[in-house]
N, C-alpha and C positions, 0 to 999 in steps of 0.2 A: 504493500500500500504506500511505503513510503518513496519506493523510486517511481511508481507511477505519478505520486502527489509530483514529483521534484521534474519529470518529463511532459506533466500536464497533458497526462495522456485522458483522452475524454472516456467517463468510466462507460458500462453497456448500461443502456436503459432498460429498466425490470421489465420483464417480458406480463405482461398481464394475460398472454392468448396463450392457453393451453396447446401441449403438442402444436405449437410454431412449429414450420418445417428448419430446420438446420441448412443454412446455407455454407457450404464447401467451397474453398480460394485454393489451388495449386500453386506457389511459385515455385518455378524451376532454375536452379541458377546453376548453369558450368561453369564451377569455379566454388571458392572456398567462402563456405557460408558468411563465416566469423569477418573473413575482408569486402564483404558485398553490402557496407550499411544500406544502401540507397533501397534494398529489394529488403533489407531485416524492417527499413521504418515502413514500409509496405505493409507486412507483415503485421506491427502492432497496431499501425492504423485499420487494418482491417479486422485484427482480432478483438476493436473495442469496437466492434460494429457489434450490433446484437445478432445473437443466433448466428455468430459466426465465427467456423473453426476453419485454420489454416494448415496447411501442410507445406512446408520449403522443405526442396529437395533439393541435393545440390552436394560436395564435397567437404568432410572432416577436417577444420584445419585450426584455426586462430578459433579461440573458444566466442559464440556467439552474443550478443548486446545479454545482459544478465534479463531484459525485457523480452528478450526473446526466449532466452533457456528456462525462464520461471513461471510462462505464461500458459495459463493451462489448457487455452485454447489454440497453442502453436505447437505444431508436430514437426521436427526436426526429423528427415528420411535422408542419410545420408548414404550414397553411391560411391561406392568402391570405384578408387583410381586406376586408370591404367598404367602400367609401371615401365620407368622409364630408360628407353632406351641409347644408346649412342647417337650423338649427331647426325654423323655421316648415313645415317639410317633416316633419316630425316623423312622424305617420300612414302619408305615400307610402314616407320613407324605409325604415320599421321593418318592412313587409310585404318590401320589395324586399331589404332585409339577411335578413329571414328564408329567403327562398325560396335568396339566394344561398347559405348557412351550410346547409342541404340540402343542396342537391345537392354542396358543398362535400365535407362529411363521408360523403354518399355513396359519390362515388368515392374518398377516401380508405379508408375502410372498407370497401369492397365491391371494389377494385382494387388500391391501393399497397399495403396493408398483409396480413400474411399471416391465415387466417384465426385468428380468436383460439377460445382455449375461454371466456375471458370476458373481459366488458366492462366495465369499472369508468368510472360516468361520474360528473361535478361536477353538483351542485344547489346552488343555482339557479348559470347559468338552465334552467327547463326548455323553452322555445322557441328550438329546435326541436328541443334537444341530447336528449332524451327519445323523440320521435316516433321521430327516425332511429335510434334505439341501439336501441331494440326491434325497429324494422322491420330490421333488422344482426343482431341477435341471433339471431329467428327463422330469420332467408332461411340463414345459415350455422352455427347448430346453437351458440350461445354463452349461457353464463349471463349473466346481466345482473344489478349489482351498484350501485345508487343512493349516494354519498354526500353525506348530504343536512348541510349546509354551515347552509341557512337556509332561508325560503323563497320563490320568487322572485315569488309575486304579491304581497307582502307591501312586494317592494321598487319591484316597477311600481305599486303602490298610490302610491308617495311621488313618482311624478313627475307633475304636473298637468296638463299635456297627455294623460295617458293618459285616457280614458272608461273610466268603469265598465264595460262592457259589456267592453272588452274586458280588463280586470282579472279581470275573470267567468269569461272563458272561459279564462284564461291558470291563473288556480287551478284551473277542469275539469283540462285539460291536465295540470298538475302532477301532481294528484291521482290521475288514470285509468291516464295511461301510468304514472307512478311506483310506485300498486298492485301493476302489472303486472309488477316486477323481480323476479327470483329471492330476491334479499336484499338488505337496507338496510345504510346503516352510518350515526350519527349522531353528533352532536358532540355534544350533551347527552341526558342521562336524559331533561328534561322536554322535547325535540325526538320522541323514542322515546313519550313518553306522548300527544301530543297526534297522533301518526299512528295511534295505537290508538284511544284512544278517537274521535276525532273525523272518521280518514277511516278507520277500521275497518280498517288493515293487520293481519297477522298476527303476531302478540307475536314466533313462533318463526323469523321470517324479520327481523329487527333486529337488530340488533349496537351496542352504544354505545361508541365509539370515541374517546375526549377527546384532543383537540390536545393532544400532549405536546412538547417542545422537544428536537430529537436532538443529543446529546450536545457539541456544542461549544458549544453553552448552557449552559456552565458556571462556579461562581465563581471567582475569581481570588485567589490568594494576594497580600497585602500585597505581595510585590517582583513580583510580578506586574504589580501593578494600576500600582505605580509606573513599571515599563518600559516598558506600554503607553502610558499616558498621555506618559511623554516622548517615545517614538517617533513618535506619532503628533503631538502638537504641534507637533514638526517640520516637520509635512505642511502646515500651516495657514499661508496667505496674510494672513491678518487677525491683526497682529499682536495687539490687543487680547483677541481671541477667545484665542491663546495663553498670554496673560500670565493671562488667567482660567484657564484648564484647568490649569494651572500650579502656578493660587492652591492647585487643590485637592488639590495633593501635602502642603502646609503651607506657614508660612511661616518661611525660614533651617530647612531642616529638622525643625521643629517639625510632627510629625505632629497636635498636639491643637491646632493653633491655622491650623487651612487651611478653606477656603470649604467648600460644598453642591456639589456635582454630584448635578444633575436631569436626567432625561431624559425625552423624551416624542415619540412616532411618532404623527402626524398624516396623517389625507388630502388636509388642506386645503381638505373640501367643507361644504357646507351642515350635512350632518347630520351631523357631526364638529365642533362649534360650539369654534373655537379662543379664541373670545374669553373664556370661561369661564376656560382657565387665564390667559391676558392680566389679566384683571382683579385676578384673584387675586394675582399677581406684583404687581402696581401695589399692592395693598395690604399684602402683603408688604412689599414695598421702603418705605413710608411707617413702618412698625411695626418695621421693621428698624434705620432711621434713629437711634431714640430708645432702641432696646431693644438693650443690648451681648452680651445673650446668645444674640443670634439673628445666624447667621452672616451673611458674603454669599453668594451663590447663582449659581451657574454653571448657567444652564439652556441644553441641547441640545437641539431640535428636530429628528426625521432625518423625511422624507416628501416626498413631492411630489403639486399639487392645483392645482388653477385658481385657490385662494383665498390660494395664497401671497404672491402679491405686493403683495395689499390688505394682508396684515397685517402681513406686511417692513416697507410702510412707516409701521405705524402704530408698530409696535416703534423705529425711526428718529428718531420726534417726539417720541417718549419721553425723558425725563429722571430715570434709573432711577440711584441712589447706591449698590443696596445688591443690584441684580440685573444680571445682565448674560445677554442673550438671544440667542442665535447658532440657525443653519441649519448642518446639517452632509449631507453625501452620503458614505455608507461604503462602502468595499468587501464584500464578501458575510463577508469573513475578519473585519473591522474591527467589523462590528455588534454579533456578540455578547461582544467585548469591550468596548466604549465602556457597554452594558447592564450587563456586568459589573464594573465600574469606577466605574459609578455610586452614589451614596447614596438615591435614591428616585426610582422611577418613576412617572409621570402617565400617565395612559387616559382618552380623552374619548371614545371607542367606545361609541355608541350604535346599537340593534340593532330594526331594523325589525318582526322578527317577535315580540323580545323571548323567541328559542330560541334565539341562537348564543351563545357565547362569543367574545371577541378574544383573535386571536393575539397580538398583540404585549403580553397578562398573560401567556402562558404562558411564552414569551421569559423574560420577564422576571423571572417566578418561577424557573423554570430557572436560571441566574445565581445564584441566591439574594436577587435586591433585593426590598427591599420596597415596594410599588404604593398608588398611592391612586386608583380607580378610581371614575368617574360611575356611580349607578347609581337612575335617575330612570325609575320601572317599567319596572326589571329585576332580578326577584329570582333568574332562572338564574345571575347572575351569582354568588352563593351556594354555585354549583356547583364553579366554580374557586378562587373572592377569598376564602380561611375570613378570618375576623376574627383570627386568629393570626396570615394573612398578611398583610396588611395592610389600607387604608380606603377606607369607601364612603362617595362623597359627591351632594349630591344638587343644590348648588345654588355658584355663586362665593365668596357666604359662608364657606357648609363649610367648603370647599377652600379660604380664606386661613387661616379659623381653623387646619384642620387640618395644613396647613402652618409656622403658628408653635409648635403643638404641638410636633409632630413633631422642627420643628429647633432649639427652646428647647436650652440650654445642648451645644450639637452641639460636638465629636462625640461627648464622654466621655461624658457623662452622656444623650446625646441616647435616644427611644424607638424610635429605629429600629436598634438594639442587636439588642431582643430581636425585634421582626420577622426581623430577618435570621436568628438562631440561630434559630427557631421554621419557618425555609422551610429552612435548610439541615438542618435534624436530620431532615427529613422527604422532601427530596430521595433519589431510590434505594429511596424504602418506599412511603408511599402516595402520591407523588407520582412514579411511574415517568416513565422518558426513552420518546421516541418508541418504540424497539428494540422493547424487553422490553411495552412495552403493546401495541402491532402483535402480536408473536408470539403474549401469551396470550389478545388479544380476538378479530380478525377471521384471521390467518393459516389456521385451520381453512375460514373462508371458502372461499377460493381452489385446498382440495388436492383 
């Protein structure tokens, strides 16, 4: 009761009709439950619906929203992986994963699970997760319901081993079976615009739906921010890392005279290019050196990526006076305060189809911080990032310049003042929580 009270999650209304029929929701997600918020908040919006039980299907991995695992109207059916094999196998392996995640989701869908009235599945990917939800949909009498996230030829495009040919067919796919759902839901307007005009979906079956942050994305009062932050440094093994997180309560209590806390959520891959903010820091910290009005800098990293380790070490050979760069792992509870806590957030989320937005600005708008976001053709990003909330940058340059900007004479006088009052004054109005945008956008969807 009490994390619902704290998510404002809306309770179900007592059912006064005897034997109500029970309405059944499938969401299907290839991929790991626990990393898929956008399809978990789904999930509890639908299960404070009355007389209605959910089922998410989908891969064992990061432990799911504690809203999700404790909610006794949400069934977690989790689908054995396919195991994985060598690269150079890449062709053989990608058929043989296919065929298996079939017939997977088949008898999930068609056996375990009760029959649903509808199917809410993730885009991308849509091989095979497309094929079989239609062919589910049909055999047992269920509307079908796309939310289209991105697009997924767009992201097989980016991997080199893939043939054209089969990029080809895999946008057919997308395109044909996705047509074919009852109704879309999308993360941006120009996501909505570019399946109208260009694969000729029907205007009156789309729904545009923006990643909104559910309510424990929220700012932090001053004795707040100060509690967190000591409790949590507690938690830290690295002493050093401590004494910085520390620096940024002030220094002998002096609130106008304490470091930057930056944060920033990485994947650690290729096309999430960390070295961009790397660089920046480096020249930051050189400019830092000589210039008294520009603080030191507590940067936070939270994410996990195959590329981490390359860049731990280069952060290590480093010889940084005036930044100090740490790796942090939070609890699901911990995240959206360490965002909250902080003085400016970084996004180096770059977007294959150049339709999606990044979660982790919404986050982080949510909170109230202000973001400085890459945004090197992608003007949807326009769609979330307004220039009230914070800056768009396009190259490492920018992003040092706009960095010394920003933290010139921090914290009094600093410009990330009026960012912050320009996302909070707008927080609750046109910037609605997950809740209240789910109810008035797509909830009609689903009755």
């Amino acid at each position: 009761r009490k994390l619902l009270s704290n998510l404002e999650m809306s309770k179900p209304k007592l059912n006064k009709k005897k034997n109500q029929h029970v309405k059944h929701v499938a969401i299907v997600v290839i991929g790991d439950i626990g990393r898929s918020p956008r399809m978990q908040y789904h999930a509890i919006s639908l299960a404070s619906e009355n007389n209605t039980k959910v089922d998410i299907i989908g891969y064992k991995g990061v432990a799911p929203h504690p809203l999700v695992s404790s909610n006794p109207n949400i069934r977690l059916v989790y689908v054995k992986e396919f195991p994985a094999l060598p690269r150079i196998l890449f062709p053989i392996y990608a058929m043989m994963k296919v065929l298996w995640q079939i017939m997977a989701l088949l008898w999930m869908m068609m056996v375990t699970i009760n029959r649903p009235h509808f199917i809410l599945v993730q885009n991308p990917p849509a091989v095979p997760a497309l094929i079989v939800v239609k062919f589910v949909a049909i055999c047992r009498g269920a509307k079908l319901v796309v939310d289209w996230h991105n697009l997924g030829y767009t992201i097989l495009a980016l991997n080199k081993r893939a043939p054209k040919i089969l990029v080809d067919i895999y946008r057919w796919v997308e395109k044909t079976f996705g047509k074919s759902a009852d109704y879309h839901l999308c993360v941006t307007q120009a996501l909505k615009n570019m399946l109208i005009s260009e694969w000729k979906f029907s205007a009156n079956t789309i729904h545009v739906l923006y990643d909104r942050p559910p309510s424990i994305f929220q700012p932090l009062s001053p004795q707040q921010r100060v509690d967190f932050l000591l409790t949590w440094s507690e938690s830290l093994s690295n002493d050093k890392m401590k004494e910085d997180v520390l620096s940024t309560l002030g220094v002998k209590n002096n609130k106008n005279n304490r470091s930057a806390l930056l944060i920033s959520s990485t994947s650690w891959t290729a096309d999430e290019d960390f070295s961009i903010l790397l660089k920046a820091l480096i020249a930051y910290d050189a400019s830092a050196r000589s210039d008294s009005s520009l603080p030191y800098a507590t940067v936070i990293i939270t994410g996990s990526g195959p590329l981490k380790k390359y860049y731990m070490q280069k952060i290590d050979e480093l010889e940084l006076k005036k930044v100090g760069i740490y790796t942090a792992w939070l609890e699901s509870e911990d995240y959206p305060k360490i965002i909250a806590a902080a003085d400016l957030g970084i996004c180096l989320h770059t977007s294959s189809s150049k339709l999606d937005l990044p979660m982790k600005v919404v986050d982080m708008l949510g909170t109230g911080l202000p973001v400085c976001a890459i945004n090197e053709e992608y003007p949807v990003l326009h769609e979330l990032l307004l220039p009230k909330y914070g800056i768009h940058f396009k190259t490492t340059d920018e992003l040092s310049v706009h960095l010394e900007k920003l933290l010139a004479k921090f914290p009094e006088k600093s410009s990330l003042t009026k960012y912050r009052e320009n996302i909070t004054q707008d927080l609750g109005k046109q910037f609605l929580n997950w809740d209240r945008n789910w109810t008035r956008s797509v909830s009609h969807v689903f009755a």
